[in-house]
C-alpha positions as a printed NumPy array, in Angstrom:
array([[ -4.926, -61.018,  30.474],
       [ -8.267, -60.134,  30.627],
       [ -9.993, -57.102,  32.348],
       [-12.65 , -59.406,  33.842],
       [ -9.99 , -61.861,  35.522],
       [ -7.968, -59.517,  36.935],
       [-10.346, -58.373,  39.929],
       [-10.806, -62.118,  40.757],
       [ -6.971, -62.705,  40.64 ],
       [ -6.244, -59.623,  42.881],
       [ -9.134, -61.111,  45.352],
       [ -7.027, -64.296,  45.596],
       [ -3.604, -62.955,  46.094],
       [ -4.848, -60.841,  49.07 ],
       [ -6.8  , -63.935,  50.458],
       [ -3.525, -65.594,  50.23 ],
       [ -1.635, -62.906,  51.745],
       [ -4.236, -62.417,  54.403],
       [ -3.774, -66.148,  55.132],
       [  0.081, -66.028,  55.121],
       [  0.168, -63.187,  58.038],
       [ -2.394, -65.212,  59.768],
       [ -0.311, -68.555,  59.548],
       [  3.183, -66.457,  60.435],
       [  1.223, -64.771,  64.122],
       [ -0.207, -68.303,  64.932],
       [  3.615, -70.382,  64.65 ],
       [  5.122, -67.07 ,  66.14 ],
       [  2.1  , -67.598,  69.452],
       [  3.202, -71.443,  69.293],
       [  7.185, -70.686,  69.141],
       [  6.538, -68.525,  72.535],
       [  4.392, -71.327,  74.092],
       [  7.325, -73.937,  73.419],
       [  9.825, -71.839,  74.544],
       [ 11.64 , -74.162,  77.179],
       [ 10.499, -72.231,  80.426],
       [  6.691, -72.236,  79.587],
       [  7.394, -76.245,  78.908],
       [  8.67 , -76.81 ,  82.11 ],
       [  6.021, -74.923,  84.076],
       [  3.445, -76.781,  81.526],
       [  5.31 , -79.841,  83.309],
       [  5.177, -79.036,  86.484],
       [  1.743, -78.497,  86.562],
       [  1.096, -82.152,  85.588],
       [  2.555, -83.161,  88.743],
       [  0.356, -82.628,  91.928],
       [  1.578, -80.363,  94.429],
       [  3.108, -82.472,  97.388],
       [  2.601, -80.468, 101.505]])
């Protein structure tokens, strides 16, 4: 390979890293949110409170 192409190709693969660790926090923040007790409080709130 050429000198010149490898700085370019290392710039990708550590955007693409960067972007997988990114991608793996955000569906770990969404598995917590749809965890099934936040669900049924998300519910719940739908509903107005009867007195």
């Amino acid at each position: 390979m050429k000198p010149e192409l490898d700085q370019p190709t290392e710039t990708l693969r550590s955007d693409i890293d960067t972007t997988r660790e990114r991608m793996d926090e955000t569906i770990d923040r969404l598995g917590d949110r749809l965890q099934g007790r936040h669900l049924v409080d998300e519910v719940i709130g739908f509903f107005p409170q009867q007195q």
